[in-house]
Structures are given as C-alpha cells and as structure tokens.
PQR file with spaces between the fields and no chain letter, atoms N, CA, C, O and H, PARSE charges and radii, in Angstrom:
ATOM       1  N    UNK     1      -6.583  -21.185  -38.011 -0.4000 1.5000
ATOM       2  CA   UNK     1      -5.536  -20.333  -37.456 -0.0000 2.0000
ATOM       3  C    UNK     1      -6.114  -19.403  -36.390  0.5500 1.7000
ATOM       4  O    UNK     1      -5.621  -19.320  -35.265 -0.5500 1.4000
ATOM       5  N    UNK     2      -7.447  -18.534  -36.892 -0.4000 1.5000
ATOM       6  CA   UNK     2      -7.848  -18.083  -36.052 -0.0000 2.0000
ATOM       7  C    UNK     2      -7.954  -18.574  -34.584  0.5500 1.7000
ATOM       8  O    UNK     2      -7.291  -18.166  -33.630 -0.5500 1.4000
ATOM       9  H    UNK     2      -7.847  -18.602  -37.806  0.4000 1.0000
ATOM      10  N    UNK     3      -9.094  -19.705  -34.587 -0.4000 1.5000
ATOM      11  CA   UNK     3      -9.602  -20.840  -33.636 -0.0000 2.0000
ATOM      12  C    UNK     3      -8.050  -21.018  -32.690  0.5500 1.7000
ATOM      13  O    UNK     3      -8.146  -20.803  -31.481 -0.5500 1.4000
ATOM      14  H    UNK     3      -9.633  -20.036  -35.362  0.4000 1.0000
ATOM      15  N    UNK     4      -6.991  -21.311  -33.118 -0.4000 1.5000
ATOM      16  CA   UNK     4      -5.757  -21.215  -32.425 -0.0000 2.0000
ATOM      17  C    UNK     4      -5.547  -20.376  -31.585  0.5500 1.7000
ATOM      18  O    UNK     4      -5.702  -20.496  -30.370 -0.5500 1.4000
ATOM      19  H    UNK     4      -6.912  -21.485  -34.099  0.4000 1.0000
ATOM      20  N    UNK     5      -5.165  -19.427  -32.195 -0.4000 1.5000
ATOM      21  CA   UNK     5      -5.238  -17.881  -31.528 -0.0000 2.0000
ATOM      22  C    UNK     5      -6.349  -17.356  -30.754  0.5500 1.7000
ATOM      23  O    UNK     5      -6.058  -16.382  -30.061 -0.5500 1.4000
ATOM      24  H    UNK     5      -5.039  -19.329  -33.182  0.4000 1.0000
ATOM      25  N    UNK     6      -7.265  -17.664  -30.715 -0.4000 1.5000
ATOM      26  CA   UNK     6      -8.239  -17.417  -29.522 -0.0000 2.0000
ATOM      27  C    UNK     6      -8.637  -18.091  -28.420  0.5500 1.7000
ATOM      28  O    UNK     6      -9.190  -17.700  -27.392 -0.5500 1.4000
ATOM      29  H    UNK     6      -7.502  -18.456  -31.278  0.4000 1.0000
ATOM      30  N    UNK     7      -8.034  -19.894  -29.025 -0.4000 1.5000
ATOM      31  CA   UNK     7      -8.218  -20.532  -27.397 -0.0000 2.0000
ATOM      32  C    UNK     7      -7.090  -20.341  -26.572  0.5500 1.7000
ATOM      33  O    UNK     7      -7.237  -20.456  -25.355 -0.5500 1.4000
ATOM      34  H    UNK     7      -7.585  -20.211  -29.860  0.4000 1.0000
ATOM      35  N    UNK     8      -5.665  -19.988  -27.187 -0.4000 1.5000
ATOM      36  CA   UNK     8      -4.691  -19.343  -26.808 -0.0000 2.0000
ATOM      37  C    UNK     8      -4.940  -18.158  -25.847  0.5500 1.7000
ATOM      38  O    UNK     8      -4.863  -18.087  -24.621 -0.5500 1.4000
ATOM      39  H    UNK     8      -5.546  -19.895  -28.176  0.4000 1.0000
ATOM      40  N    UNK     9      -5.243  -17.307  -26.736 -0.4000 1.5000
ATOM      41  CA   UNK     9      -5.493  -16.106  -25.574 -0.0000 2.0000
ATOM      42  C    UNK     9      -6.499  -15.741  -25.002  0.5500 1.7000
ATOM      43  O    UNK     9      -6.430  -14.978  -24.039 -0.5500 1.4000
ATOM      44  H    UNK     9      -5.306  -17.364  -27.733  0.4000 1.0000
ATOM      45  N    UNK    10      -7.816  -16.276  -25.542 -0.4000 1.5000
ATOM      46  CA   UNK    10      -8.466  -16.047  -24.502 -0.0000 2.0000
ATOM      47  C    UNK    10      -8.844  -16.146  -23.111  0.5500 1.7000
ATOM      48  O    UNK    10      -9.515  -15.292  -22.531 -0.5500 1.4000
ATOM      49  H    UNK    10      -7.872  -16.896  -26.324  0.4000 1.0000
ATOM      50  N    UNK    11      -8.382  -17.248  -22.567 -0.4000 1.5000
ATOM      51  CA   UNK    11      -7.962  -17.311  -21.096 -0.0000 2.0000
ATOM      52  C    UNK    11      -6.909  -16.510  -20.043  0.5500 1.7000
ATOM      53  O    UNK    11      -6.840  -16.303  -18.832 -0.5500 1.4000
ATOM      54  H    UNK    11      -7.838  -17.942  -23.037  0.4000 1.0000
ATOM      55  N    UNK    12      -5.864  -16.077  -21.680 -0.4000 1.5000
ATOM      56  CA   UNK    12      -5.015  -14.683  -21.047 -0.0000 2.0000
ATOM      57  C    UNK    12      -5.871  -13.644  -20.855  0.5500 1.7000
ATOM      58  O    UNK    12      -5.672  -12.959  -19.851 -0.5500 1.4000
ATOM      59  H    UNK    12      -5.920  -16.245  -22.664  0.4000 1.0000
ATOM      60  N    UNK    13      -6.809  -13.348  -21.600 -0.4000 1.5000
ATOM      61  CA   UNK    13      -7.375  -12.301  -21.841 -0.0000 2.0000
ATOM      62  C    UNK    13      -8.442  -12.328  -20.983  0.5500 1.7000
ATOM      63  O    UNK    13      -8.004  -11.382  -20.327 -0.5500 1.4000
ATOM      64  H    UNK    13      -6.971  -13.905  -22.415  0.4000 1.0000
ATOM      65  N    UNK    14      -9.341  -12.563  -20.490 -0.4000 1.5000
ATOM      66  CA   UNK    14     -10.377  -13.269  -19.235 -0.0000 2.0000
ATOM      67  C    UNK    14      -9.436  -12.887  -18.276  0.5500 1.7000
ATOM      68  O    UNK    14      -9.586  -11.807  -17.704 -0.5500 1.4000
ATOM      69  H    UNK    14      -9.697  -13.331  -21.023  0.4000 1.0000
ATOM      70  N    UNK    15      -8.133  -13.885  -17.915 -0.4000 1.5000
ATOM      71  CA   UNK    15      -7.369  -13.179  -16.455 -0.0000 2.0000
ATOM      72  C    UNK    15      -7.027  -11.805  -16.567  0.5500 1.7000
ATOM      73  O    UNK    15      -7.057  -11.144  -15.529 -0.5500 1.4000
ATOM      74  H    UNK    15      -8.012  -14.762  -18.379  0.4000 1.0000
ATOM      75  N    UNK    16      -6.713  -11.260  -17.615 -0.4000 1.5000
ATOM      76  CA   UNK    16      -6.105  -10.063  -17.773 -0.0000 2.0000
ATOM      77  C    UNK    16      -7.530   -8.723  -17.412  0.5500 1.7000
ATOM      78  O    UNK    16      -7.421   -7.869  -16.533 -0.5500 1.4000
ATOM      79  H    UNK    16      -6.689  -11.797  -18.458  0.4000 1.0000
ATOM      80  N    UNK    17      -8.463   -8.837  -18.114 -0.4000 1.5000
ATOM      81  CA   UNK    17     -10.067   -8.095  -17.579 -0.0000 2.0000
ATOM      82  C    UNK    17     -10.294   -8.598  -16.117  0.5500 1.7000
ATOM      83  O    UNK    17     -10.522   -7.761  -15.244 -0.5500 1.4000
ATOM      84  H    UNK    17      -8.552   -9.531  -18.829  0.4000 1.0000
ATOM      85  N    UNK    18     -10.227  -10.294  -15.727 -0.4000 1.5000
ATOM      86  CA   UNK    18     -10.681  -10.353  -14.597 -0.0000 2.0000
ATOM      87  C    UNK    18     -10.143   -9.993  -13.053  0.5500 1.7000
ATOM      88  O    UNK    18     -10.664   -9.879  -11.943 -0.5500 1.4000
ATOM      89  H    UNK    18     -10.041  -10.974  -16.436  0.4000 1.0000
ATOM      90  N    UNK    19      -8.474   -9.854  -13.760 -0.4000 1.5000
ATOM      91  CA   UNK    19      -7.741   -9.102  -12.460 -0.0000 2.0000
ATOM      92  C    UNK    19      -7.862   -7.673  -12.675  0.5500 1.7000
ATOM      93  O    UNK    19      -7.705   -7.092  -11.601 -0.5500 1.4000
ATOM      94  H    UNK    19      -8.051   -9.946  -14.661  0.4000 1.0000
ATOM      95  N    UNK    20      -8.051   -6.975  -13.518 -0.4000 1.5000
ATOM      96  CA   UNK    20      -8.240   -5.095  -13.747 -0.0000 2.0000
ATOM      97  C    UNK    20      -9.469   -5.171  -13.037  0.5500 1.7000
ATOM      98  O    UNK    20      -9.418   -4.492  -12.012 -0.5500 1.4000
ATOM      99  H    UNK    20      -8.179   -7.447  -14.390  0.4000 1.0000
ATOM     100  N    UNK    21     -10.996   -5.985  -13.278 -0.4000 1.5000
ATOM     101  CA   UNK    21     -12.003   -5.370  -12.774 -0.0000 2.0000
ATOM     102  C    UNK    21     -11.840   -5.876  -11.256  0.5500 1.7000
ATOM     103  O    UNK    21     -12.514   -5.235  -10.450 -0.5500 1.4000
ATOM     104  H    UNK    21     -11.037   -6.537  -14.111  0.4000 1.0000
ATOM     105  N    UNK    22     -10.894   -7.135  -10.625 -0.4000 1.5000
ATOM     106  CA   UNK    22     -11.256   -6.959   -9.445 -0.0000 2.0000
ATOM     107  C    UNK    22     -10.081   -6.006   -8.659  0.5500 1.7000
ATOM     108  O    UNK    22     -10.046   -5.707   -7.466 -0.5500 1.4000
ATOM     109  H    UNK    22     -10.347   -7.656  -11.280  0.4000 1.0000
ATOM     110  N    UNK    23      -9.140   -5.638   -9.737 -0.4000 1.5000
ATOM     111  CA   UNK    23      -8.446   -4.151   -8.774 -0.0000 2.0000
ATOM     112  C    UNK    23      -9.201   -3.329   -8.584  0.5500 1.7000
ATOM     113  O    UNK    23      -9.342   -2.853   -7.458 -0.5500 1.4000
ATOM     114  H    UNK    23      -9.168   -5.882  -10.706  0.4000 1.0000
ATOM     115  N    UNK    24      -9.931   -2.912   -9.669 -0.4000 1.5000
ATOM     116  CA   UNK    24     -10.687   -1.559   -9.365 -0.0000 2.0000
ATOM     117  C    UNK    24     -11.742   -2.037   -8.709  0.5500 1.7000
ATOM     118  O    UNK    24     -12.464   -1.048   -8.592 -0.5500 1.4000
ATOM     119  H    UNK    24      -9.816   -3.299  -10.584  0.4000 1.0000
ATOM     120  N    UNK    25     -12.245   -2.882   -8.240 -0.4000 1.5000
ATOM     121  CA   UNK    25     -13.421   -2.969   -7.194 -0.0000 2.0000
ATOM     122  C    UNK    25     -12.814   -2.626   -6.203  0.5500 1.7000
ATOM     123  O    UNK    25     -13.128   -1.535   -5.728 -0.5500 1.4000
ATOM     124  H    UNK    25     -11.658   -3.686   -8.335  0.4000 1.0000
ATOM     125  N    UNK    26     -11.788   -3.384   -5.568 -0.4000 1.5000
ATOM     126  CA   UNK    26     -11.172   -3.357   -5.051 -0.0000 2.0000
ATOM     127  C    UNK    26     -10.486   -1.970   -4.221  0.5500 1.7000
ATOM     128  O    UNK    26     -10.192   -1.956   -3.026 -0.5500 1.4000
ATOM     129  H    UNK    26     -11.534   -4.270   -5.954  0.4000 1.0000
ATOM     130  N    UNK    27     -10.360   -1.109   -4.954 -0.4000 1.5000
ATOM     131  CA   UNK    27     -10.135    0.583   -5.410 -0.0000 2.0000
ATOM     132  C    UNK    27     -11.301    1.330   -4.511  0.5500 1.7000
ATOM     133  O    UNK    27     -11.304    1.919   -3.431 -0.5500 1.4000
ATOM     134  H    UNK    27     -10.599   -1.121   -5.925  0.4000 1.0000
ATOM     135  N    UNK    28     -12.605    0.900   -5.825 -0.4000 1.5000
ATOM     136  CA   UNK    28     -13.713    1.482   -5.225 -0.0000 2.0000
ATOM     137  C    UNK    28     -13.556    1.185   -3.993  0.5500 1.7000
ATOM     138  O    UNK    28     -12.822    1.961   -3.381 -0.5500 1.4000
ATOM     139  H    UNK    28     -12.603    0.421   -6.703  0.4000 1.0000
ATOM     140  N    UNK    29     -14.088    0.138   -3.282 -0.4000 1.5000
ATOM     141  CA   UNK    29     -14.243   -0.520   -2.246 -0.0000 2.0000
ATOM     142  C    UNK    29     -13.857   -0.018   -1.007  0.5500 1.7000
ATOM     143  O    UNK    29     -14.654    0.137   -0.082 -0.5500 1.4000
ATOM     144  H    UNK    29     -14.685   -0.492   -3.779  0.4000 1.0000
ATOM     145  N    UNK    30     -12.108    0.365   -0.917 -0.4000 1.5000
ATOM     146  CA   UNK    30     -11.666    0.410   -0.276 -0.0000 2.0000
ATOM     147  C    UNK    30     -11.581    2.583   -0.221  0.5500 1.7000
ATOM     148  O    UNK    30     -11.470    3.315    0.763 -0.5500 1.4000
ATOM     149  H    UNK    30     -11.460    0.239   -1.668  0.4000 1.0000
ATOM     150  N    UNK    31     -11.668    2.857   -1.365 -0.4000 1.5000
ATOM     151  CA   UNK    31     -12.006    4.519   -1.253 -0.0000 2.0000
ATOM     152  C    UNK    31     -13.747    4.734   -0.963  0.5500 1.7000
ATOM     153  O    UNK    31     -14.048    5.924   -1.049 -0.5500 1.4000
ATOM     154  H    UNK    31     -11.758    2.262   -2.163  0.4000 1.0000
ATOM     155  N    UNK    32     -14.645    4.040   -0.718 -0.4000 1.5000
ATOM     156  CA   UNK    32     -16.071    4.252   -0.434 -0.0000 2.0000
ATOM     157  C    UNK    32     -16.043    3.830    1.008  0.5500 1.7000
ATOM     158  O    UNK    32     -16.941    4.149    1.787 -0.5500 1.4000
ATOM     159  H    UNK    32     -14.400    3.073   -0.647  0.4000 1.0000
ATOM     160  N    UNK    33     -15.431    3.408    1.211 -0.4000 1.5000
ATOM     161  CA   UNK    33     -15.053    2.761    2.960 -0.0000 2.0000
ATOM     162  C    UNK    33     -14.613    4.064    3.307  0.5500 1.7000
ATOM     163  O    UNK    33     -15.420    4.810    3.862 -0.5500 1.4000
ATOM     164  H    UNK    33     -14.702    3.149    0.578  0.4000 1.0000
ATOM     165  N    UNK    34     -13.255    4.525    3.026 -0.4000 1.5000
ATOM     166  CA   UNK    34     -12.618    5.728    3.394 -0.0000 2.0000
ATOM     167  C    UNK    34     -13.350    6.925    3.667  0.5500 1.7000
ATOM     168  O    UNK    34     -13.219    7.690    4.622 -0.5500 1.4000
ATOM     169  H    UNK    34     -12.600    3.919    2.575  0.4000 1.0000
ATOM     170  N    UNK    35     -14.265    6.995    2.545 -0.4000 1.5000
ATOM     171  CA   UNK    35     -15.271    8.217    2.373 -0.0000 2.0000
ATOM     172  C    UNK    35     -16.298    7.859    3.371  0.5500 1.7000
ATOM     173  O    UNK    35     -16.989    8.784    3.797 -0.5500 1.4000
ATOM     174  H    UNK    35     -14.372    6.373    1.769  0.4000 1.0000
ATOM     175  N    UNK    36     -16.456    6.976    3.697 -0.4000 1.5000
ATOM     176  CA   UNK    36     -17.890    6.276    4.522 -0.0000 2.0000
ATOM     177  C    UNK    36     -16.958    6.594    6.175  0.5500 1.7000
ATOM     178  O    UNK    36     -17.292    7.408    7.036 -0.5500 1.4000
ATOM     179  H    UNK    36     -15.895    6.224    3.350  0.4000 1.0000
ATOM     180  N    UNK    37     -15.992    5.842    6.198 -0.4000 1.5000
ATOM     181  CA   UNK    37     -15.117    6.412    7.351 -0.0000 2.0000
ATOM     182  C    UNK    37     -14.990    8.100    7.706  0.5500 1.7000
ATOM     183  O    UNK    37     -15.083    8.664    8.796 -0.5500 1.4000
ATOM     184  H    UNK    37     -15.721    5.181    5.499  0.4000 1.0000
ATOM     185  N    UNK    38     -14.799    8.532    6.664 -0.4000 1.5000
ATOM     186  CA   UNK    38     -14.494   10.143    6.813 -0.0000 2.0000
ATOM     187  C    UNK    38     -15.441   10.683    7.591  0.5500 1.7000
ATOM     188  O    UNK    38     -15.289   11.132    8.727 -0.5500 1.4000
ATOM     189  H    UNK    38     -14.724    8.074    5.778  0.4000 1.0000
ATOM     190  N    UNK    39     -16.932   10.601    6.624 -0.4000 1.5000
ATOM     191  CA   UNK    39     -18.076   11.086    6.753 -0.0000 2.0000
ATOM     192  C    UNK    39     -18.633   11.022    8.331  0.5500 1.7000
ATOM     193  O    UNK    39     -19.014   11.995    8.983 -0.5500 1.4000
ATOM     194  H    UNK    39     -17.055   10.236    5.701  0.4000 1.0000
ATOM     195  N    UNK    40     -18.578    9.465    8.834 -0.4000 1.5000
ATOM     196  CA   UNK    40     -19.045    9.015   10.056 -0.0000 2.0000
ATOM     197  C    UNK    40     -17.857    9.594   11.441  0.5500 1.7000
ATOM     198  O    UNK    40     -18.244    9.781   12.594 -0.5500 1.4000
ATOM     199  H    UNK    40     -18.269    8.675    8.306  0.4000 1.0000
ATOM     200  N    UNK    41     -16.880    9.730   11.126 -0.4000 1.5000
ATOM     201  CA   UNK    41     -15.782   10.353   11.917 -0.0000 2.0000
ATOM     202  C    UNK    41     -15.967   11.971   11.997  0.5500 1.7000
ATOM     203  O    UNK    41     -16.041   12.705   12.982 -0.5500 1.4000
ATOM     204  H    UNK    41     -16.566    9.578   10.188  0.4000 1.0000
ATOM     205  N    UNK    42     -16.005   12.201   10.882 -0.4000 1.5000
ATOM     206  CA   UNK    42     -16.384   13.716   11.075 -0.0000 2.0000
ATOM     207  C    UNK    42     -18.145   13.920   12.159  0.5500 1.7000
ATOM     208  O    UNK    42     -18.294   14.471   13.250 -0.5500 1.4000
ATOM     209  H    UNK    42     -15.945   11.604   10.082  0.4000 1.0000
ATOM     210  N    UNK    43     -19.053   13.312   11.386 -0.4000 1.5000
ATOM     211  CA   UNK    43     -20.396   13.346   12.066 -0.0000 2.0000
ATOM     212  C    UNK    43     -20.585   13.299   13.630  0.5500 1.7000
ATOM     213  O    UNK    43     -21.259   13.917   14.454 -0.5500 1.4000
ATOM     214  H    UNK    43     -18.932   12.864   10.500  0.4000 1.0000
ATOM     215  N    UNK    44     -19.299   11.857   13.651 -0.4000 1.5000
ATOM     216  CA   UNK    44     -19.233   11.943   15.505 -0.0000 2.0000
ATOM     217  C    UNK    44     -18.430   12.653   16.030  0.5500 1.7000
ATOM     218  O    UNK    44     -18.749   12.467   17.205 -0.5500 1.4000
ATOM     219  H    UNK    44     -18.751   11.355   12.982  0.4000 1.0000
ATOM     220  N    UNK    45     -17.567   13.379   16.060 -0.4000 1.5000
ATOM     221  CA   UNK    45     -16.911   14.296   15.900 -0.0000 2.0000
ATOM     222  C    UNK    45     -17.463   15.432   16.085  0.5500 1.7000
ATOM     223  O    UNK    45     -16.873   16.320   16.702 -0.5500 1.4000
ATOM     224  H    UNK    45     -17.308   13.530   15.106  0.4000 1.0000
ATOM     225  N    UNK    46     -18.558   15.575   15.634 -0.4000 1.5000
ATOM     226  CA   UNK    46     -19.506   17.001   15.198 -0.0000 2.0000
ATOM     227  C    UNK    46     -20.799   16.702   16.322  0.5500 1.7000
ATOM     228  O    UNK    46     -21.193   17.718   16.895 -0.5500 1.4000
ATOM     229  H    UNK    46     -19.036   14.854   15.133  0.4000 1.0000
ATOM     230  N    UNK    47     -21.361   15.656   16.618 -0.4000 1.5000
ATOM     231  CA   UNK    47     -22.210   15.175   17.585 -0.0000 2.0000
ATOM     232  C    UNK    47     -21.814   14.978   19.256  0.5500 1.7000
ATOM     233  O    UNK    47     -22.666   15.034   20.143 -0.5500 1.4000
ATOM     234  H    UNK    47     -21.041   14.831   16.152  0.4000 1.0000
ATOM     235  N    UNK    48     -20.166   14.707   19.530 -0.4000 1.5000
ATOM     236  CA   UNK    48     -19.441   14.654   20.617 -0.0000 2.0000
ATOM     237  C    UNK    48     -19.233   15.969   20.705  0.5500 1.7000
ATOM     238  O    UNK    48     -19.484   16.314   21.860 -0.5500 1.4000
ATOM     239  H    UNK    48     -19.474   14.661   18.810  0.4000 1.0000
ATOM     240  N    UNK    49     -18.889   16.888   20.034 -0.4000 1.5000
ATOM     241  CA   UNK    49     -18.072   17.760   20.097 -0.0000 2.0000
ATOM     242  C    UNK    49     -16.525   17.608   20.506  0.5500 1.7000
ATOM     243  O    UNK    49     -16.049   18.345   21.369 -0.5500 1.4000
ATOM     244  H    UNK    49     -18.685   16.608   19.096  0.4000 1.0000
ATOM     245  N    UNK    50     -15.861   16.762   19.947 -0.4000 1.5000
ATOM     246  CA   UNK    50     -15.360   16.540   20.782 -0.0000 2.0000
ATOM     247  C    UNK    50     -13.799   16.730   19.669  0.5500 1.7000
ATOM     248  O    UNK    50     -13.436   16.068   18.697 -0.5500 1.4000
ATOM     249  H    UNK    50     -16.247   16.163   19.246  0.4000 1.0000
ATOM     250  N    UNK    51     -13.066   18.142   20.484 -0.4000 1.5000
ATOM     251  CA   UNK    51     -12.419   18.894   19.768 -0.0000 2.0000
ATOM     252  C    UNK    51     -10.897   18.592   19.870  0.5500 1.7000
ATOM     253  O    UNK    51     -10.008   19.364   19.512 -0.5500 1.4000
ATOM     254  H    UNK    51     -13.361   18.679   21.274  0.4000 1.0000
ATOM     255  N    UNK    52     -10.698   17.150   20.502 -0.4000 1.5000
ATOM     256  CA   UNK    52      -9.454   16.587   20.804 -0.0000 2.0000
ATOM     257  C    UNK    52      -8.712   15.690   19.706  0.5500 1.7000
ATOM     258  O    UNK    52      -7.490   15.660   19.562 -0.5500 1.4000
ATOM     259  H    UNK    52     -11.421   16.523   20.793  0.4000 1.0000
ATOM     260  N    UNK    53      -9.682   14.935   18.921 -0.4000 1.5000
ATOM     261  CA   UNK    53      -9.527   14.181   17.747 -0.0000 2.0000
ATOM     262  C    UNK    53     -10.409   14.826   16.585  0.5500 1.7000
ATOM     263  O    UNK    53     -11.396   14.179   16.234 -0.5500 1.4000
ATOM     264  H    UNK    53     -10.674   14.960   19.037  0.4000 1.0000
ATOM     265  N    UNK    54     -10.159   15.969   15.993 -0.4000 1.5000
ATOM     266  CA   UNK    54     -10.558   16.601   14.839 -0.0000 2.0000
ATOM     267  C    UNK    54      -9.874   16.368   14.031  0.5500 1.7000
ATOM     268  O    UNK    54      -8.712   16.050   14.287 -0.5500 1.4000
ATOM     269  H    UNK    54      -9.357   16.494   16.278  0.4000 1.0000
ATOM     270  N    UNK    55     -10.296   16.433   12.880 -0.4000 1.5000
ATOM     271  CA   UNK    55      -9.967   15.807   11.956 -0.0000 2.0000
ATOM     272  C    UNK    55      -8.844   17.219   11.011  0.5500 1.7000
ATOM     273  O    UNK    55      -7.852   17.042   10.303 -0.5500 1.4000
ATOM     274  H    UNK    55     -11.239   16.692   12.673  0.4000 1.0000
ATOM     275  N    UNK    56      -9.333   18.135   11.285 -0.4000 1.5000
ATOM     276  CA   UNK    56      -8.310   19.249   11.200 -0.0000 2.0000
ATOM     277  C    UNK    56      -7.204   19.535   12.107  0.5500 1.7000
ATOM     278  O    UNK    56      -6.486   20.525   11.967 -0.5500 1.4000
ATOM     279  H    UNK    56     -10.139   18.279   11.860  0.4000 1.0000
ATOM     280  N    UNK    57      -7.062   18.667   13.045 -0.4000 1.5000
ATOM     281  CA   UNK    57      -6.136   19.341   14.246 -0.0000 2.0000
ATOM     282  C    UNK    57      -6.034   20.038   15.125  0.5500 1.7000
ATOM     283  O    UNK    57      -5.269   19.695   16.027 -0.5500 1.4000
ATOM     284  H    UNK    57      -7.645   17.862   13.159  0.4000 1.0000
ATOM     285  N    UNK    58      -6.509   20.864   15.193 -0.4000 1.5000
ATOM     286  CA   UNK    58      -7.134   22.065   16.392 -0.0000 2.0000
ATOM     287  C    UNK    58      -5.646   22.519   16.574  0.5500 1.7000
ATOM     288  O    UNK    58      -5.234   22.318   17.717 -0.5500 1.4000
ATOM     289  H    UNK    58      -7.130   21.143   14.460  0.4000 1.0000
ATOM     290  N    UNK    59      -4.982   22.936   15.939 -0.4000 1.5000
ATOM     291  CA   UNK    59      -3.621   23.212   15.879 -0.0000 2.0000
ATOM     292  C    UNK    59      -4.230   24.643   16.794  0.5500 1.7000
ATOM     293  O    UNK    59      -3.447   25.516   17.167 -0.5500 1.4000
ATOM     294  H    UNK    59      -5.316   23.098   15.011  0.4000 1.0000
C-alpha cells in the first residue's frame, strides 16, 4: 500500500520541490541582478557625476 502511494506521489512531489526551488532561484537571481544593477548605476552615476539620471531625482 505504501509502495503505491509513493510511486504515486513522488513524482508529484519532485515537481512540486523542483518548481519552488527553481522559483526561488529564479527570485534570487533576478533580485541579485537588481542589487548588482543598483550598485553599478549608482557607482557610475557617482564616477560621471552625472546629476541628470540620479537615482534620487534631483527634484
């Protein structure tokens, strides 16, 4: 009965972990980019001086 029930779901269960861990890579991925974007935008930004595209606005 057991043996049933686990070749049953375990292939649900494999897709079900294997699509959560590749959302959250996915997550990471795309927020370590952002942060990696931020960082390098601000830096050139700060190296240009260049007070037209700040990232605060220069309101």
């Amino acid at each position: 009965m057991f043996d049933f029930f686990a070749q049953a779901l375990l292939p649900y269960y494999m897709h079900l972990i294997a699509t959560t861990l590749f959302c959250k890579i996915i997550f990471y991925v795309q927020h370590f980019l952002s942060m990696l974007d931020f960082i390098f935008f601000y830096s050139y930004n700060g190296l240009c001086d260049n007070t037209k595209t700040s990232i605060r606005g220069n309101y």
